[in-house]
N, C-alpha and C positions, 0 to 999 in steps of 0.2 A: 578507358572503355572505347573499342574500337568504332562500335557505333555514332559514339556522341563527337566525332572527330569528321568534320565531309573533305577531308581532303584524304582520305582512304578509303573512298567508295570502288566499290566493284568495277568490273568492265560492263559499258553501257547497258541498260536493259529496257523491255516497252512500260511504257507508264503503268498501265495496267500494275505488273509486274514488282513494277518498284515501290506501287502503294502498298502492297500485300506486303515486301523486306525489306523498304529501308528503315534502317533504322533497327533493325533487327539482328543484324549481320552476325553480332557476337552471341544470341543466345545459345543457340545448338552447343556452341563452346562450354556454355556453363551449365549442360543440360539445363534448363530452361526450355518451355515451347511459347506461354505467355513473357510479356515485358513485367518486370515486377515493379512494384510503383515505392519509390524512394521516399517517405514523409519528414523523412531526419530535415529540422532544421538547423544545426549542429553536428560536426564530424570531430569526432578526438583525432591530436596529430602531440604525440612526444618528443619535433623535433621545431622547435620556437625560431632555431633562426633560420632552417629551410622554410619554414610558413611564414616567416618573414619576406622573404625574399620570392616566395610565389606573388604573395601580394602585392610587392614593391612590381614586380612584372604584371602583373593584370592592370596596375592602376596606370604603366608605362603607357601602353598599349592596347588592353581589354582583351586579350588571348585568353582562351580557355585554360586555366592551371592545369600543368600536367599533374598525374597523381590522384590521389583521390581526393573529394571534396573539399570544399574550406568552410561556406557557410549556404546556406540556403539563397539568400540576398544575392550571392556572387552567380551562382549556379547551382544547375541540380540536377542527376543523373538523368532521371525521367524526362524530364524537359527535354533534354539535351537530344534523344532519342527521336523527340516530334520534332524539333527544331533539323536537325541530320537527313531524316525524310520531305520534310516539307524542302527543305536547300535541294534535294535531290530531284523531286518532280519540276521549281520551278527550274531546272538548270544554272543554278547561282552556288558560288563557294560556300556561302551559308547562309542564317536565316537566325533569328533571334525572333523569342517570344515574349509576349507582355502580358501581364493582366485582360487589355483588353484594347480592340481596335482603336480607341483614340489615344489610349496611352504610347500605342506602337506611331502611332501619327505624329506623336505629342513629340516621341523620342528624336523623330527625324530630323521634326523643325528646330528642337532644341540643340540636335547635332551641328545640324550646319548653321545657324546663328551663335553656335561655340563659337567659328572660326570670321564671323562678324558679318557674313552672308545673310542678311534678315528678310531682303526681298523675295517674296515667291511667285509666281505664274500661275495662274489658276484659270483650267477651262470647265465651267458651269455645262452640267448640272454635276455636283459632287453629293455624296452624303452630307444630309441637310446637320448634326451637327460637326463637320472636315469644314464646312462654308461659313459656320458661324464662327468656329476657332479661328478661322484666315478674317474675315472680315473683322470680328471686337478685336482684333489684335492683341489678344489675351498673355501670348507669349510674346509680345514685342514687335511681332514680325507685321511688314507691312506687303497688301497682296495688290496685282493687278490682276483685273478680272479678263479675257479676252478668248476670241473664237481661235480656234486651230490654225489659220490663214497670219493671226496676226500674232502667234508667241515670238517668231523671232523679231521683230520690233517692240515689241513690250521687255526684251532682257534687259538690265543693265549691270553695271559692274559687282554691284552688291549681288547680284538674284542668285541663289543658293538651292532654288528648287525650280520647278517645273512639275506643276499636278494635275494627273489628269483620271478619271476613270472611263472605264469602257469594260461592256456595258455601263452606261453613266444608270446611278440611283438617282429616281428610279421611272426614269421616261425609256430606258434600254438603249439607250443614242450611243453609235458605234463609232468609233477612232480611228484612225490611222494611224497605230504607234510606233511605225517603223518614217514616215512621214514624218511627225510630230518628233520624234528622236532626232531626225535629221535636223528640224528646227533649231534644238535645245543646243546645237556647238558644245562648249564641253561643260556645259550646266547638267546634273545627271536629271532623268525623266525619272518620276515616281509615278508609275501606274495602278492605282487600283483593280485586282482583279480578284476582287470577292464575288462578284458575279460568275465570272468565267470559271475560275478555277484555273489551273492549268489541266485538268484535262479536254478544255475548248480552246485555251490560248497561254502560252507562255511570252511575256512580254522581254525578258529578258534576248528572246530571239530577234525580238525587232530592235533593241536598241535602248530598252529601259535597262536602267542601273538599281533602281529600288520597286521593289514588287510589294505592296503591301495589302495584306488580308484583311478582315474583320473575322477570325478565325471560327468565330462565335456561331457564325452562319454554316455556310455548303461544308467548310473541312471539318468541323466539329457532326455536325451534317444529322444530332438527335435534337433538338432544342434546349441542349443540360447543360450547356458547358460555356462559360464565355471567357473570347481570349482574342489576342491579335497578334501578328505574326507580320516579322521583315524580313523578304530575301535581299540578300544584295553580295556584293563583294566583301572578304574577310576583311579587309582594312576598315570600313564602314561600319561590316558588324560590332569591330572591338569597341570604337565609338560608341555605339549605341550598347551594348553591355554595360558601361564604364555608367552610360546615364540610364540604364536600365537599375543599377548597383544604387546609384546617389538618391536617384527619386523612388525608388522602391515599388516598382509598377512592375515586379514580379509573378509568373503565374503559377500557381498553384499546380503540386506534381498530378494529385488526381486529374486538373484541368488537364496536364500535359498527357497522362496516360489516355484518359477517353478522346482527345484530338488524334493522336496515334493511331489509335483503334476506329476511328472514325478517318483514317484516311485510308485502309483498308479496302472501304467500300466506293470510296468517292467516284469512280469511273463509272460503276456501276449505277449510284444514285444519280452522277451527272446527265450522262450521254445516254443511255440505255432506256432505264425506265421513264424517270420525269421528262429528262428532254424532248426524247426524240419518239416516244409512245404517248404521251398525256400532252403537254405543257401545246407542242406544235396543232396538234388535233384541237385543243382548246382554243388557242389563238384561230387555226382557222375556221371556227364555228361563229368565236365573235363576231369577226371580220364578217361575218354575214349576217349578222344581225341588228335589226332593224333600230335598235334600241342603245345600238352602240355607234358613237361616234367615230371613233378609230381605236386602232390597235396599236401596239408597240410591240414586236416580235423581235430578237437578236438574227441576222444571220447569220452569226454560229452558232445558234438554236441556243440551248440550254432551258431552267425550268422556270424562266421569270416572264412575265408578262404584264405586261402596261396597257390599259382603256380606257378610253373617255366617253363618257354616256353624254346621251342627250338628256339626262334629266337627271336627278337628285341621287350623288354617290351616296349618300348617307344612307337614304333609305333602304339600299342594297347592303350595305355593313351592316344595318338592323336586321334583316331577312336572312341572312344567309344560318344554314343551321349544322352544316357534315363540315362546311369549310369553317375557319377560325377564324375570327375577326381578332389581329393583335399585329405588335410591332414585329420585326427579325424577319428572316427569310431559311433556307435553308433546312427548313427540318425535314422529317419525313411524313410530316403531315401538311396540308394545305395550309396558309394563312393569306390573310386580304387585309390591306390597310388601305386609308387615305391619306396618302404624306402629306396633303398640302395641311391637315388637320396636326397629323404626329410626326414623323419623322424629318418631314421638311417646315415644322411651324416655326424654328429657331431662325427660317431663311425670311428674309424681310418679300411680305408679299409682290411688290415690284420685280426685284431678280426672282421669283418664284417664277412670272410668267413669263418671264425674260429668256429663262433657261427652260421653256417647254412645259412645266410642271401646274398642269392648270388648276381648278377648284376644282373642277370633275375626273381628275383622273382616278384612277385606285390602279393597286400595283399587286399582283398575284402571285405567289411562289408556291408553285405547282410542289405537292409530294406527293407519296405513291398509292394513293387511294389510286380505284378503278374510274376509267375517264366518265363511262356513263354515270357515276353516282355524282363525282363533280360537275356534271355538265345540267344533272336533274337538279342538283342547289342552286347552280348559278342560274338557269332557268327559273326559276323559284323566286329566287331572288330580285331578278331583273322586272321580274313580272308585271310590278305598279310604273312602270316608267315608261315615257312618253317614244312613240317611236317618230325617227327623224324623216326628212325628206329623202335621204339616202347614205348609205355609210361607204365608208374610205377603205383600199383596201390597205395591207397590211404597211404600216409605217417605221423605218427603221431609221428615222434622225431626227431628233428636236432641232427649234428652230436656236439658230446661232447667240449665243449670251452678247450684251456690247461690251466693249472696252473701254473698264475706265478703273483706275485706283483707289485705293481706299486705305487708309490708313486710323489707328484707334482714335485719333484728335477729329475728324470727319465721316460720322458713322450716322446715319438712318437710325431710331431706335429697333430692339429686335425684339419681337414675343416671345415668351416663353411657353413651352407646352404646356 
């Protein structure tokens, strides 16, 4: 299939453009308008010792088998077709899907401590549980924690990664990944950019080697689908295939189909409506209000947003009644959390504060409701809480994490949500 292959991609096209066809390339060929969704987990083959020898070749190297399928586990046509588009927008040879964002995480680290590389780099604030995996050193790996200023003094001979997000979860604290590339010498940079998406930022242009999703979020972009997704170079990908195949952190083709069809839209749900019509209008109404502490805004805008009240976030996740109070981001409806409560409670409260993420923030991910009916909830909402002596304007950096290591023999205990 021509499509499930990215090193047969077209001549260049605008992002927009390539969310709507890649990945699509081949249907017109087989009359076809929709992508058809493949559920076979088992493919008949009457020739034992060419399927012999495809296998002997995937497990060499992890290259896609030519031909048609082998087993589900190995690959899957559907997949192959989100995976083909997503390589396409981030600008990487290819891209490999998982199950689900920490399994795609899980894959990485477990790639490159294959090759005996266990040390990682890590600049705080990351998704709160990306920070618990580094920290309980659950897969062996041992992390130094440190600010931007200080990764290249924190490598050593072992370090096999360099992690960083930007927008960071979920204070919105912005990188310099072309900087921070430069740090990393020829350690590759792993950027998170579930936030961004590529249609705010492709990290691959500054210098990042591995691009990784939580796909579950903006590219799946309804709330129905969870999955995670690595761009990187084909040599990298066949790795993480090969340990995608062992650990069976497979994703499901319906998954693969609605990701698909769900990055159709992405430009449009990114930049268009939430970002640059709601999510900015929202942030700047906060930022005037008396009742809020500060803001967290991206300036590459997008639909996320970070506040800190002067007074009790909870009560606000109690009141609120058009917006959602629940985990994820990404859909096309509003939701509101407090990580320091759920999605950062796995992070030991000290690097909590350490890394920006205070008691009172809450984290916003604007969807395409109308701004005034969001803006009369959150109003609503904010209503019982105390107004400050004066508010901050709009903030685009937490403050710097410190530097120091950690490994699973010397670990803080961690809560559990």
């Amino acid at each position: 299939m021509d499509s499930a292959s990215p090193h047969l991609s077209p001549a260049p096209r605008a992002l927009a453009t390539e969310a709507v066809h890649a990945g699509r390339d081949d249907l017109a060929r087989q009359g076809l308008h929709a992508p058809p969704i493949d559920l076979s987990t088992t493919y008949p083959s009457y020739d034992s010792r060419a399927e012999a020898a495809r296998v002997d070749a995937f497990a060499t190297t992890g290259a896609q088998p030519d031909g048609p399928p082998v087993y589900g586990r190995l690959g899957n046509p559907t997949v192959a077709r989100f995976e083909t588009a997503l390589a396409r927008l981030e600008g990487t040879d290819s891209a490999v899907a998982f199950a689900s964002g920490m399994a795609a995480l899980t894959a990485v680290l477990l790639a490159r401590a294959a090759t005996g590389l266990r040390h990682v780099v890590a600049v705080r604030p990351l998704y709160g549980s990306s920070d618990h995996l580094l920290t309980a050193g659950l897969l062996g790996t041992e992390v130094t924690w440190t600010d931007p200023a200080g990764i290249a003094d924190a490598l050593r001979p072992d370090t096999g990664l360099v992690l960083v997000e930007s927008p960071a979860n979920p204070t919105l604290a912005e990188l310099d990944l072309r900087a921070i590339a430069h740090s990393c010498g020829p350690v590759p940079l792993l950027a998170d950019n579930t936030f961004a998406t590529p249609v705010l930022q492709r990290p691959a242009e500054h210098g990042a080697r591995i691009i990784l999703h939580s796909a579950t979020k903006y590219l799946g972009g309804h709330g129905d689908v969870m999955a995670g997704v690595v761009a990187c170079d084909e040599e990298f990908a066949g790795r993480l295939r090969r340990i995608r195949f062992m650990t069976g952190g497979v994703l499901h083709p319906l998954a693969g189909y609605l990701l698909l069809r769900g990055l159709a839209t992405l430009p449009v749900r990114v930049r268009v409506r939430a970002a640059s019509a709601t999510a900015a209008e929202l942030a700047r109404r906060l930022t005037a209000d008396p009742r809020v502490a500060c803001v967290h805004y991206p300036r590459i805008g997008g639909a996320m947003i970070a506040f800190e009240l002067h007074g009790d976030p909870h009560e606000v996740i109690a009141r609120v009644r058009l917006i959602t109070p629940a985990v994820s981001l990404g859909s096309v409806d509003t939701l509101i959390q407090h990580p320091a409560s759920i999605s950062h409670r796995v992070v030991d409260a000290e690097d909590r504060r350490e890394a920006g993420v205070s008691d009172r923030l809450l984290r916003l991910s604007v969807g395409l409701e109308d701004v005034e009916d969001l803006w009369t909830d959150l109003d609503g909402a904010l209503a019982p809480l105390q107004r400050g002596a004066g508010n901050c304007a709009t903030s685009h950096n937490a403050p710097a994490p410190a530097h120091r290591t950690l490994d699973a023999t010397a670990l803080r205990p961690s809560r559990t949500p």
